[in-house]
C-alpha positions in Angstrom: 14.9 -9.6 13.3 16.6 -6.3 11.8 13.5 -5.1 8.7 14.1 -2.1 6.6 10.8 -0.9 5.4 10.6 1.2 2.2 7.5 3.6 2.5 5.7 4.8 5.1 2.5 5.1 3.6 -1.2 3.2 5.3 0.8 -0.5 4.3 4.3 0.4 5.8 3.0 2.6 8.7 0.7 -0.8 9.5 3.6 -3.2 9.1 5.7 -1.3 10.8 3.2 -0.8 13.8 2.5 -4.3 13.4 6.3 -5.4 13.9 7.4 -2.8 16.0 5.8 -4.6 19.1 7.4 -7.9 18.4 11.5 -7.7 19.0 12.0 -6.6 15.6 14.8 -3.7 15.2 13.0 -1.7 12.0 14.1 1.0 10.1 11.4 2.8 7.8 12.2 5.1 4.7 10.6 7.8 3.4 11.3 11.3 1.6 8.4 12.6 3.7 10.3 14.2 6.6 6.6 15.2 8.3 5.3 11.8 8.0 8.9 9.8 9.4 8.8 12.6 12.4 5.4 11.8 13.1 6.1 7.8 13.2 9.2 8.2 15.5 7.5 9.7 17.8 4.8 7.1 18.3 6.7 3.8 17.4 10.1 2.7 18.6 11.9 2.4 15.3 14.5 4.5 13.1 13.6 6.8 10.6 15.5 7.5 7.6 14.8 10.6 5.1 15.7 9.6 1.2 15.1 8.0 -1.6 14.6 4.4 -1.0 16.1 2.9 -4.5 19.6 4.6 -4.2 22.0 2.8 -2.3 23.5 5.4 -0.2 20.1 5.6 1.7 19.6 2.1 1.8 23.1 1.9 3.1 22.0 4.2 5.4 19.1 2.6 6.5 20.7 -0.5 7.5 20.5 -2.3 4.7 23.8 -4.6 5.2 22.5 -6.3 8.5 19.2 -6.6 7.4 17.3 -9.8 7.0 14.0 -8.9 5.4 13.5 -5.8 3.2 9.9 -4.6 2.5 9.5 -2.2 -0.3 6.0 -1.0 0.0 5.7 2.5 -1.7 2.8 3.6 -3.9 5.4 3.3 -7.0 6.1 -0.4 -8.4 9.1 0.9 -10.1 11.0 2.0 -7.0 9.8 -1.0 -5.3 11.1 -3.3 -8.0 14.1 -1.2 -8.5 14.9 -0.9 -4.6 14.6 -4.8 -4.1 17.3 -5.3 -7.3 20.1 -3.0 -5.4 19.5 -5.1 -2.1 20.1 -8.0 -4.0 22.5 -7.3 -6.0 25.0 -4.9 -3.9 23.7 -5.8 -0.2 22.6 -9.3 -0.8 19.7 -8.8 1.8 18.8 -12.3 2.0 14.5 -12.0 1.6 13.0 -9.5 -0.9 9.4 -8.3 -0.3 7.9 -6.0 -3.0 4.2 -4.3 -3.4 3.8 -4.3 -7.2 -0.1 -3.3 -8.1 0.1 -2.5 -12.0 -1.5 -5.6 -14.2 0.9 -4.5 -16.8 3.7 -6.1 -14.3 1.8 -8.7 -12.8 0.3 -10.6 -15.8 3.7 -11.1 -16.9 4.8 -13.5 -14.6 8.2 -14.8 -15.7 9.0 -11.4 -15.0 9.1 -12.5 -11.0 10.5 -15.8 -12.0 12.9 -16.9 -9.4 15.8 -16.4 -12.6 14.9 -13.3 -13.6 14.0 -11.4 -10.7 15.2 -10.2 -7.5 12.0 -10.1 -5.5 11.5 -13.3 -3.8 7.7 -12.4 -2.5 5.6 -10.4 -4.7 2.8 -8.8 -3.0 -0.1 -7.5 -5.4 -2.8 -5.9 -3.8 -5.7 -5.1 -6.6 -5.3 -9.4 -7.4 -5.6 -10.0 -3.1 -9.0 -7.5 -2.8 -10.3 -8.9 -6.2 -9.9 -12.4 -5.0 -11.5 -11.8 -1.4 -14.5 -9.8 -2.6 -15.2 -13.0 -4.8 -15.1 -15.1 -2.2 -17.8 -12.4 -0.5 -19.9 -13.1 -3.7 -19.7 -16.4 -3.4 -20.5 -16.6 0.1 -23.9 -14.4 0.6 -23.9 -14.5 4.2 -20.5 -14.5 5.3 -19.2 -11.4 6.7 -15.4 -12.3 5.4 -13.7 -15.6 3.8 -10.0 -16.5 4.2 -8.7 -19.6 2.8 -6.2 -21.6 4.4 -4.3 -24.8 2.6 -4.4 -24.1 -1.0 -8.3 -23.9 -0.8 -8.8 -27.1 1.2 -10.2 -25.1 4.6 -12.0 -21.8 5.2 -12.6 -19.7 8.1 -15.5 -17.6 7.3 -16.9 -14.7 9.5 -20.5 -14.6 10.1 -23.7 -12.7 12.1 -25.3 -15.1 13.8 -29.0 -14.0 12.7 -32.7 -14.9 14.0 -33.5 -18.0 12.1 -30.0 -19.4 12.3 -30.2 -23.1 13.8 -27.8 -22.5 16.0 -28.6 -19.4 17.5 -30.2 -19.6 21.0 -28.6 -23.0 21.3 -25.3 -24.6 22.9 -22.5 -25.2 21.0 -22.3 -29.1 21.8 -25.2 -29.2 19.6 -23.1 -28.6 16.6 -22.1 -32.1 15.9 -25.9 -33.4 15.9 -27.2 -30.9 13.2 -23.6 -31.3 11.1 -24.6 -34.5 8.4 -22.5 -37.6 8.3 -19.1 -37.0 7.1 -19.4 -33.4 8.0 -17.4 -31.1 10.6 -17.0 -27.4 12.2 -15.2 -26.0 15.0 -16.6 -22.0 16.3 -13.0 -20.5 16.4 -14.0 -17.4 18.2 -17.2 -15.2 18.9 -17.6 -11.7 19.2 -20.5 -10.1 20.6 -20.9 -6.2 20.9 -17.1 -6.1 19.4 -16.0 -8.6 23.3 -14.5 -11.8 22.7 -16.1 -15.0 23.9 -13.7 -18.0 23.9 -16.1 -20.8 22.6 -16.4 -24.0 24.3 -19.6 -26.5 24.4 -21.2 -24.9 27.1 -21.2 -21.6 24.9 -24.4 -20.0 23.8 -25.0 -18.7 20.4 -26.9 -15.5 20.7 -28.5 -13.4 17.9 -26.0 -10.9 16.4 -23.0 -12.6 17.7 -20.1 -12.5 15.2 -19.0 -16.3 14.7 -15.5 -17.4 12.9 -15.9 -21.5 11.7 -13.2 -23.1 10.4 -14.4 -26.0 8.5 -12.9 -28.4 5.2 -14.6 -25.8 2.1 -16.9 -28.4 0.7 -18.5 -27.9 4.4 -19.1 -24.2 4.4 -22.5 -24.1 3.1 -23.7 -26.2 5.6 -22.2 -24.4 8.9 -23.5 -20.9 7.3 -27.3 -22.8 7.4 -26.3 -23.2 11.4 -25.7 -19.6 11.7 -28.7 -17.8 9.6 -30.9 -18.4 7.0 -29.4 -19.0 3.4 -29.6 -16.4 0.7 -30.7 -16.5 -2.4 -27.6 -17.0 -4.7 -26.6 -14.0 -6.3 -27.1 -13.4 -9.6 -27.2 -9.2 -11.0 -24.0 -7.4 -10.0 -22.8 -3.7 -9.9 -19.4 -3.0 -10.1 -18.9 1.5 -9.1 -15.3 1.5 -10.7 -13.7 0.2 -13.6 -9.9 0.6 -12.3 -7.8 -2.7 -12.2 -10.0 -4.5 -9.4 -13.2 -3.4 -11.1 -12.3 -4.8 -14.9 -10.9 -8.3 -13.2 -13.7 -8.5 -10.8 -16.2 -8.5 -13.9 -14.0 -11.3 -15.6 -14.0 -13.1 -12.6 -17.9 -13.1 -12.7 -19.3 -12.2 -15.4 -19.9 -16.2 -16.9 -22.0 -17.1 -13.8 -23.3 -14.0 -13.0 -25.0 -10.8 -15.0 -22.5 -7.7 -14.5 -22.5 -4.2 -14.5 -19.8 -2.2 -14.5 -19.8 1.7 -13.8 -17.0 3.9 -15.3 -16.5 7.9 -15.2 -13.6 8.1 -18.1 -14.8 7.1 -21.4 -11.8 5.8 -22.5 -10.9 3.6 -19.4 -15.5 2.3 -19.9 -13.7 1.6 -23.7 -11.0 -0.4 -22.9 -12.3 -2.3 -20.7 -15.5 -3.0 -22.6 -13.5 -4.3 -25.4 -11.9 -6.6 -22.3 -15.0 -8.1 -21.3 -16.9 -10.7 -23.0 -20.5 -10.9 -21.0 -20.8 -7.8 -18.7 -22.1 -4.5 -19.9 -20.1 -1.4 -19.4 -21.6 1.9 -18.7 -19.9 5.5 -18.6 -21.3 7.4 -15.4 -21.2 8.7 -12.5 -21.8 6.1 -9.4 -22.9 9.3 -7.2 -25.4 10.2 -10.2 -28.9 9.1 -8.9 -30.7 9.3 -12.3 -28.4 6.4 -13.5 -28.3 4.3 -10.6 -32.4 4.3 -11.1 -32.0 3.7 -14.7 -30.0 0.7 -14.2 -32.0 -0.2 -11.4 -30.0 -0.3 -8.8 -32.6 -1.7 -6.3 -33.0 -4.9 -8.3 -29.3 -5.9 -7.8 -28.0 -8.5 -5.4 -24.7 -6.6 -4.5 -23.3 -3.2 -5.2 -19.7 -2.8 -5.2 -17.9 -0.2 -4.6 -14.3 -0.5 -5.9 -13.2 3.1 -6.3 -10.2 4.8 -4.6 -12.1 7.4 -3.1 -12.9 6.9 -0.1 -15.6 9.5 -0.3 -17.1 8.9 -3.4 -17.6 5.3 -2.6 -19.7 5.8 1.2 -21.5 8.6 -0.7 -22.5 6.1 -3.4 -23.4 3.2 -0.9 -25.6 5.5 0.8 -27.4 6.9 -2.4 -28.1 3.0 -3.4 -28.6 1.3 -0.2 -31.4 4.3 0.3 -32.7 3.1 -3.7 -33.0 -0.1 -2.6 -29.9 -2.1 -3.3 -29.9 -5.4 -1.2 -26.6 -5.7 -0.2 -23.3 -3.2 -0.1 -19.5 -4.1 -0.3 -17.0 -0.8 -0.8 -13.8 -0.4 -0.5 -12.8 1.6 2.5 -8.6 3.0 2.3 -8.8 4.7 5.5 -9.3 2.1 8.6 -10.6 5.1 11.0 -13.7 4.8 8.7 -14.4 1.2 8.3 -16.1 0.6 11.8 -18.0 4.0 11.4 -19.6 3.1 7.8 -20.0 -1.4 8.6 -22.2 0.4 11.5 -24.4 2.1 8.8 -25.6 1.2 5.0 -22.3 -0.8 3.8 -22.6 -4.3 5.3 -18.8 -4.9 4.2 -16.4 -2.7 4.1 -13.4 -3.8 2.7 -9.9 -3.0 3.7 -7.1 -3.2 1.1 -4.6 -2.6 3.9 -5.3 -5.3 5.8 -5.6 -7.8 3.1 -2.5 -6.6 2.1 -0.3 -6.7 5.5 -1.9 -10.5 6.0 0.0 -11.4 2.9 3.1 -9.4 4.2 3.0 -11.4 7.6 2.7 -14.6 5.9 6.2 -14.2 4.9 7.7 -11.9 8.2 6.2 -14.2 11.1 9.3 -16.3 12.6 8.4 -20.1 12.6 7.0 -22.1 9.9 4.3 -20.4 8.8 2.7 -20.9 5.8 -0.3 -18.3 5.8 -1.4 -15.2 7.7 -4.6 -13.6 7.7 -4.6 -10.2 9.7 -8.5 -10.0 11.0 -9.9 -7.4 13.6 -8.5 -4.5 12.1 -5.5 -5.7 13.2 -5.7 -7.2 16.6 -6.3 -10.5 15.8 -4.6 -13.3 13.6 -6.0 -16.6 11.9 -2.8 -18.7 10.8 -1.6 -21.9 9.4 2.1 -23.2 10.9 3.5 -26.6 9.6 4.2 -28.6 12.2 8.1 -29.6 12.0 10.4 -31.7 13.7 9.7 -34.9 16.1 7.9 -35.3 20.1 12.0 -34.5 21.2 12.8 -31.0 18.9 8.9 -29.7 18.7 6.5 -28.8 20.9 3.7 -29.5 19.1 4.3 -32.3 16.8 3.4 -36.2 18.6 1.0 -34.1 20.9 -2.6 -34.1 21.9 -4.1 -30.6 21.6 -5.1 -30.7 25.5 -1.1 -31.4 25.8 -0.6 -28.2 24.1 0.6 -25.1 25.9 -1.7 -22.6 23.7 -1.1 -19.0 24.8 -4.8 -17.3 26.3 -7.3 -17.3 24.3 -5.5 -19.1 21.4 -7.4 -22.1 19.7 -6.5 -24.7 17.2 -9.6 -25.1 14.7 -8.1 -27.2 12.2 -5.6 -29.9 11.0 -4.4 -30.4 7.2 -3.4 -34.0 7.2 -2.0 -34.4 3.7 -5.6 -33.9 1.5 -7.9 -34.1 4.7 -8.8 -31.2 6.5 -9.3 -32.9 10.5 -11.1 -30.5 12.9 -9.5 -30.0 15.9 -10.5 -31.6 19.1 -8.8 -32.3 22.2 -7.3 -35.9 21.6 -6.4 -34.9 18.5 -2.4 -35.6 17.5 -0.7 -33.1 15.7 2.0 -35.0 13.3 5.3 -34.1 11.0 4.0 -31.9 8.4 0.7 -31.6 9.6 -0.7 -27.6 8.4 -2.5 -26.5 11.4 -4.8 -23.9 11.6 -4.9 -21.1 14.7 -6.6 -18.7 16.0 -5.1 -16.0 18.0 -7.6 -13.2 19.0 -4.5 -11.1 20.5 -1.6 -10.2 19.2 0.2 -9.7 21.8 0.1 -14.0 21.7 2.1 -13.8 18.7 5.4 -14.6 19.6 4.5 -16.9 21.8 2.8 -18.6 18.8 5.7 -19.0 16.3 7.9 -20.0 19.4 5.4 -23.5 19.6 6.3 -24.0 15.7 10.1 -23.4 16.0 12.2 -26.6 16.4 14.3 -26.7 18.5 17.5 -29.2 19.1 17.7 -28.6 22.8 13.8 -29.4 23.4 13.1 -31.8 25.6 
């Protein structure tokens, strides 16, 4: 696939790594000379220095032949503006666009398909807010991903002392499940190795599990893995930017909210936003205040800033007051191993949230949604399964039947509204949504090549 990629910052640097190794012909764009030299020199792609909106360096670029055109730079008016001239002059014939500012994304018909050029519109403050939700709604789950308009979940979690399962074989499962309940272990990680589960597979104490199971299930396979938490009721929010202010709407009816806000005016405006949670105007590194609001009572502390310093400094200051539980934003990935090792328990990656969204809409084959996991390495999807036993190779199949690159599993099956886990005399049908795991991407291709129909397949 020929991909022009407009901005080479953390999100096109990471798609364009991402792609690069997959048969894709890319060509990136940036004004930074520095930062385009430094990429062709480790990625096999072109580089072009410009402007990306104007149409001479699109043109340039390779805008004509291209199929998919990312615009991913930090400003949603070039982005929107770049997508508009490769419609409308170059007729590039899929339109991806990174537009972050509320004041574009709560209007809506804005991206309508009659008004607007963009045909996938990537927001990444409404993608972070919704997954660090899903964190709060999940105590014990290391990460949440939702698969099938909410039906299914795979949820990462630490296998803890006290978990049923832990110190037990995973043919077990099924006999502490209730009636009318179902799990499959996707994958296990254990001192950052991969186990491929099976039944004969042991669940040891601070392994790293991922379950996929139907959502109205979760609950019960996190009970398998560790003891339940108390449900979380006080909140602090360190940031009142865009992902801080919807966070507290998101939560603040269920839960009691605090948010924390240098600017005055910003702690203002939001205040006057916010119907339940209180709004203070501080400084999250300021110790004093983070005693005063007492800090070590809370269930979560959140870090939501966009400094990268300011938000490990102030998870260290309130993990060491007593805070129960941290979740921060991290921007730069060569930190979020270092810091998850120390007082953050989740670090959050807005790049990686954001280039699963990308994929969903990049990866050949009929895929529906991708979630990048692993920092990268690894990928949990859902492909529709098209086309008959004669033009697909997966539909009118048994699992076992299956030619599943290494390593790959299938965890799941959306049958219309029920959500079928996988196992090995299971039949994939037309139109079933079925739900992968692929610890390597390398597998990738191989993956969308299953979900392609084909009319020479026999």
């Amino acid at each position: 696939m020929k991909i022009v990629i407009l901005g080479a910052g953390q999100v096109g640097t990471t798609v364009a790594r991402s792609l690069s190794h997959e048969d894709n012909d890319i060509t990136i764009v940036d004004t930074d000379a520095d930062r385009l030299r430094d990429l062709a020199n480790h990625l096999d792609l072109r580089t072009v220095q410009g402007f990306g909106s104007h149409p001479k360096v699109l043109q340039r670029a390779g805008i004509e032949e291209a199929e998919l055109f990312v615009a991913v730079t930090n400003s949603d008016e070039v982005n929107m503006v770049a997508c508009q001239v490769a419609y409308t002059i170059y007729n590039t014939p899929t339109r991806i666009a990174r537009v972050r500012s509320s004041e574009y994304t709560d209007h809506q018909i804005l991206f309508s398909r009659e008004h607007s050029p963009i045909d996938v519109l990537i927001s990444p403050e409404q993608l972070i807010t919704q997954h660090i939700a899903r964190l709060i709604e999940y105590p014990s789950a290391l990460q949440v991903f939702d698969f099938a308009d909410g039906r299914a979940q795979l949820v990462a979690a630490r296998a803890d002392e006290g978990g049923r399962l832990v110190g037990q074989q995973l043919s077990i499962l099924s006999q502490h499940m209730p009636s009318g309940s179902d799990a499959r272990v996707a994958a296990i990680y254990r001192s950052g190795e991969l186990v491929i589960p099976d039944g004969d597979t042991t669940v040891e104490e601070n392994d790293t599990v991922f379950f996929l199971a139907a959502t109205r299930h979760i609950q019960t396979m996190m009970k398998e893995m560790r003891p339940l938490e108390n449900p979380i009721r006080r909140i602090i929010l360190a940031g009142g930017g865009h992902i801080g202010s919807n966070l507290a709407k998101l939560l603040e009816r269920d839960h009691h909210v605090k948010v924390i806000e240098r600017d005055p005016e910003r702690a203002e405006m939001i205040a006057g936003e916010l119907e339940r949670a209180i709004v203070l105007v501080g400084d999250c590194m300021d110790e004093q205040l983070l005693r005063e609001e007492a800090v070590d009572a809370s269930d979560v502390y959140c870090m939501l800033t966009d400094d990268d310093q300011a938000n490990i400094l102030s998870a260290l200051l309130a993990k060491r007051l007593g805070a129960k539980r941290i979740i921060s934003i991290v921007n730069r990935p060569s930190y979020v191993d270092l810091v998850e090792a120390g007082s953050i328990d989740i670090a959050v990656s807005p790049e990686q949230i954001t280039i699963g969204a990308l994929l969903t809409h990049i990866r050949r084959g009929s895929m529906a949604r991708v979630h990048s996991l692993r920092r990268g390495s690894a990928e949990a999807i859902e492909a529709v399964a098209l086309g008959d036993k004669h033009s697909s190779k997966v539909v009118g199949r048994r699992i076992e039947e299956i030619d599943l690159p290494p390593g790959t599993t299938i965890g799941a099956i959306v049958q219309d509204d029920d959500v079928v886990i996988a196992h090995h005399n299971t039949v994939i049908r037309e139109h079933d949504h079925v739900l992968l795991f692929v610890p390597d991407k390398a597998q990738i291709p191989a993956v969308e090549r299953l979900f392609q129909v084909s009319a020479t397949f026999i």
